[in-house]
N, C-alpha and C positions, 0 to 999 in steps of 0.2 A: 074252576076246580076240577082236578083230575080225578079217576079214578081210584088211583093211590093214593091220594091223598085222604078220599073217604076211606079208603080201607085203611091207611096208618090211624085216623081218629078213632076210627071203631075201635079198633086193638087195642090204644092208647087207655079209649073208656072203659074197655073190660078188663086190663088189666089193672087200672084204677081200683074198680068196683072188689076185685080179687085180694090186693092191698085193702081197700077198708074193710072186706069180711075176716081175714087174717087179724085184722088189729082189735075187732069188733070182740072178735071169737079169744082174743086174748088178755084181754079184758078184766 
């Protein structure tokens, strides 16, 4: 596992997290 490869999942998961407080919050 590369480098980038941690850093695309990190992003993947925060932008995850960003989507579910958006959907949360709309609710």
């Amino acid at each position: 596992v590369s480098a980038a490869d941690i850093n695309f999942d990190s992003v993947v998961d925060i932008f995850d997290l960003l989507l579910l407080s958006d959907f949360l919050q709309n609710m």
